[in-house]
C-alpha positions as CSV (number, residue, x, y, z in Angstrom):
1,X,98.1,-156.1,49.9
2,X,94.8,-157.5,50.5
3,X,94.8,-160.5,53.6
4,X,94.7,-164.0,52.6
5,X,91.3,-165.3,52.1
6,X,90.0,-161.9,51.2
7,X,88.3,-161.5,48.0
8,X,90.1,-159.0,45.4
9,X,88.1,-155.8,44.5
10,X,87.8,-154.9,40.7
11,X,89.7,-152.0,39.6
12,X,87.8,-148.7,38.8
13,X,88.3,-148.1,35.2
14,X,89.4,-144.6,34.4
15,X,87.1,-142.6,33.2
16,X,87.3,-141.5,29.7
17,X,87.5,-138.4,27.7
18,X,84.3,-137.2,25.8
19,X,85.3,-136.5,22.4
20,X,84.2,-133.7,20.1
21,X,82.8,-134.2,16.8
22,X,85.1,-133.4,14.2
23,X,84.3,-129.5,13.0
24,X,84.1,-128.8,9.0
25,X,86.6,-127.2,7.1
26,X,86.5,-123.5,7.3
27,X,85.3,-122.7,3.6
28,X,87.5,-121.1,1.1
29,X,88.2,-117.0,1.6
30,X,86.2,-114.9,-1.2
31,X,88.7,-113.7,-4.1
32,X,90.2,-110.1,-3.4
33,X,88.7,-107.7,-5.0
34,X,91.7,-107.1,-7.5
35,X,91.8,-110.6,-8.7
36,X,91.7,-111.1,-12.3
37,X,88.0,-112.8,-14.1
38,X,88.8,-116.5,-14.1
39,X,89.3,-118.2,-17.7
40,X,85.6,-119.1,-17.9
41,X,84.8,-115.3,-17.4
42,X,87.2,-114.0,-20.1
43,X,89.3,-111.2,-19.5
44,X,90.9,-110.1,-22.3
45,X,90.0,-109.8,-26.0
46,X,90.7,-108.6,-29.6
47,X,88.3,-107.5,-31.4
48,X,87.4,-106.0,-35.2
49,X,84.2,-103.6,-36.0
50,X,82.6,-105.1,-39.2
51,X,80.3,-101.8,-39.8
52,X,83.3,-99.8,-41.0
53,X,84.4,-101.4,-43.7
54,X,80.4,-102.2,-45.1
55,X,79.5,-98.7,-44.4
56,X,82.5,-97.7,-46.1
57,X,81.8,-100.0,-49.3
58,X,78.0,-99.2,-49.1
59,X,78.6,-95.4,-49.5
60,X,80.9,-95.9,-52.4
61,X,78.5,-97.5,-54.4
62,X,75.8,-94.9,-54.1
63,X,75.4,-92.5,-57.1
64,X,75.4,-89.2,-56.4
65,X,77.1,-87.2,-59.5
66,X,80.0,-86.2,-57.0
67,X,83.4,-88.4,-56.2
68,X,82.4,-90.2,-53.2
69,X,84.5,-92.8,-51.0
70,X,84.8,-94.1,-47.4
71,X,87.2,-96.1,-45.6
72,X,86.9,-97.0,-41.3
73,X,88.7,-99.5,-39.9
74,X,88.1,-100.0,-36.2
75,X,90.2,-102.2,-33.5
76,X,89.5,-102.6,-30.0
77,X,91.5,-104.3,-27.3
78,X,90.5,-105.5,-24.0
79,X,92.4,-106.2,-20.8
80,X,90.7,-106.5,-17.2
81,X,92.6,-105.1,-14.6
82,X,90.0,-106.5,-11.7
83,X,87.0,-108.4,-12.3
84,X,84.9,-106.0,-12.6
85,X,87.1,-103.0,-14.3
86,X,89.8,-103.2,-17.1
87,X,90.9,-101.0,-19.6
88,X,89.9,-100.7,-23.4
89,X,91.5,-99.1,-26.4
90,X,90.4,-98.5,-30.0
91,X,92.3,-97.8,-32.6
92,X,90.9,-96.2,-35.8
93,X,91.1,-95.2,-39.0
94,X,88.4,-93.2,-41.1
95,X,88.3,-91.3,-44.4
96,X,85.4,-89.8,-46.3
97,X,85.6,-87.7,-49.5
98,X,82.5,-86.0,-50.5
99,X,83.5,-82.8,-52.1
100,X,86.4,-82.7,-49.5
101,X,88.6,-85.6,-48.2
102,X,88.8,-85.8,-44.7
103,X,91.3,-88.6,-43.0
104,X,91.8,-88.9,-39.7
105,X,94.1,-91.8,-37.6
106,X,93.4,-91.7,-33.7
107,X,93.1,-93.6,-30.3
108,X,90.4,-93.8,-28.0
109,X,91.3,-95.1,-24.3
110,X,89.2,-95.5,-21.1
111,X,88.1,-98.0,-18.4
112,X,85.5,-100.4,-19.4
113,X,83.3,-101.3,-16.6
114,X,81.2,-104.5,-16.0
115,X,78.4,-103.5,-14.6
116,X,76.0,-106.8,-14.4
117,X,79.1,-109.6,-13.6
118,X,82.4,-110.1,-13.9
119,X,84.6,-110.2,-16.5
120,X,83.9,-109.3,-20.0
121,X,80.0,-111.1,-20.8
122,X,77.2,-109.2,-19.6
123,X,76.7,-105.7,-19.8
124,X,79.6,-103.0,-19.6
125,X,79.7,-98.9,-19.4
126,X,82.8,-97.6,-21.0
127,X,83.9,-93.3,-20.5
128,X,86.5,-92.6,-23.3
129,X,89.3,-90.0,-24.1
130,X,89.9,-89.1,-27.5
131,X,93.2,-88.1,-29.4
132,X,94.2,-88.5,-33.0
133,X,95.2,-86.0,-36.3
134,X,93.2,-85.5,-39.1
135,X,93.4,-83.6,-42.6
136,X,91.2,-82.3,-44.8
137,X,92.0,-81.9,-48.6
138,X,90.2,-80.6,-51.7
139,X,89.3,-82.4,-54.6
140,X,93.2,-81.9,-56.2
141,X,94.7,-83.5,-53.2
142,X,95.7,-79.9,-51.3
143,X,95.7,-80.0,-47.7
144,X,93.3,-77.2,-46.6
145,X,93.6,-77.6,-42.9
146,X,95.2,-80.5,-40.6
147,X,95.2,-80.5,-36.6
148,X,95.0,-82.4,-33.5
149,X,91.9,-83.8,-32.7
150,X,90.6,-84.5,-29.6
151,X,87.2,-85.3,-27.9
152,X,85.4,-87.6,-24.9
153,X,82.7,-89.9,-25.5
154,X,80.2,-92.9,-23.5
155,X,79.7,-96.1,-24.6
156,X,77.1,-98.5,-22.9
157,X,76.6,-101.7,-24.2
158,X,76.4,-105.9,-23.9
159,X,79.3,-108.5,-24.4
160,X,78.6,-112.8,-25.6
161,X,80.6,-115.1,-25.8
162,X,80.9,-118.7,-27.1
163,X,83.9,-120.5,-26.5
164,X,85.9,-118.1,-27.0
165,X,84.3,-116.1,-30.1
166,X,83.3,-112.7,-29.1
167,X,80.4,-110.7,-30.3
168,X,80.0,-107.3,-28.6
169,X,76.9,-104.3,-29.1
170,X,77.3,-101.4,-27.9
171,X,76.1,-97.6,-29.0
172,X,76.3,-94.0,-27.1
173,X,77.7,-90.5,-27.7
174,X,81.3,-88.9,-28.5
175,X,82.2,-85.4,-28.7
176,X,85.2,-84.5,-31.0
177,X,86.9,-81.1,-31.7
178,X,89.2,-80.2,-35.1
179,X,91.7,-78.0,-33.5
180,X,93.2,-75.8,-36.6
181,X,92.5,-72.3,-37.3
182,X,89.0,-71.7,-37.8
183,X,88.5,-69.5,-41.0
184,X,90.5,-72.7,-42.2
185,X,88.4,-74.9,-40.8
186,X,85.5,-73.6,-42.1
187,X,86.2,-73.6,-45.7
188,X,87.4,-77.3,-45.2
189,X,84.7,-78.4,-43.3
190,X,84.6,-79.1,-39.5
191,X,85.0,-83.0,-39.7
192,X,84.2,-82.1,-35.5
193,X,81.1,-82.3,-33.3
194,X,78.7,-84.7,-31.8
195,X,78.5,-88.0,-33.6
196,X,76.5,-91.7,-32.5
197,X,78.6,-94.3,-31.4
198,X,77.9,-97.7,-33.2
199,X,79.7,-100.9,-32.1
200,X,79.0,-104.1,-33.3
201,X,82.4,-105.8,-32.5
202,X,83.6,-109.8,-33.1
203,X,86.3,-111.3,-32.6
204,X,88.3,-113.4,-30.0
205,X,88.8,-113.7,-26.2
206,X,90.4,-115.4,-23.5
């Protein structure tokens, strides 16, 4: 207690804490590396191959002096499995008669890899397995031969996309093998070999 008279000293204010400037958010953690392409990316699609059937039509209309007739019907379905890699498979149909009717239904499966972003635009490399049954029959509808067929193939091309609508262009090589006995083979044409791929695919995606 100060004496009477005295004059009272000021109090010492405490001193005070320096405070920190506030630090920024941490930004968001990158995507794993499975994650599915977002919805703008696409991811999945179904898609038809328009050559077939005017190829097909085309050929029929072509004199020749012999019966002549073709039929292909190709589907394809996409699904990504990462952004970068999915899965694709094609279904198809084909027949040709020209002097002998050959018919084959089959599946072609593989992984379909973006190579320049992800998800489906842009362009894609796609391996392929091969597995279907064919026939071949002569002019009065006899089967001369019928078998497994099975081959491997490469597919490299680029994928658009416009709300939605799909176009797709691709072309490469497949390699497919009639597996029946070959003297029957021969006299009803190998429908076998090496053959162009030619894809020119619309159709929808999401």
């Amino acid at each position: 207690m100060a004496p009477r008279g005295a004059m009272a000293l000021p109090k010492r204010a405490a001193p005070q804490r320096a405070q920190l400037p506030a630090l920024p958010p941490p930004p968001p953690a990158p995507p794993p590396a499975t994650a599915r392409p977002t919805r703008s990316e696409l991811g999945d699609a179904f898609l038809l191959n328009p050559i077939g059937p005017v190829v097909g039509t085309i050929v029929g209309l072509i004199p020749t002096g012999f019966q002549q007739g073709a039929t292909f019907i190709n589907l394809r379905v996409h699904h990504a499995l990462t952004k970068r890699v999915g899965v694709t498979v094609v279904t198809t149909y084909g027949r040709a008669h020209f002097l002998f009717d050959y018919e084959m239904i089959g599946v072609k499966v593989g992984p379909r890899i973006s190579i320049s972003r992800p998800g489906l635009r842009g362009w894609y490399l796609s391996p392929m397995a091969i597995g279907g049954w064919g026939w071949v029959r002569n002019r009065w509808k006899k089967v001369l031969a019928s078998g497994l067929v099975i081959g491997t193939g490469l597919e490299v091309g680029y994928t658009w996309s416009w709300r939605g609508f799909v176009l797709e262009m691709g072309t490469g090589l497949y390699y497919s093998k009639f597996l029946v006995d070959d003297s029957i083979a021969t006299s009803g044409g190998d429908a076998g070999g090496l053959k162009p791929i030619l894809n020119t695919s619309v159709g929808v995606g999401w």
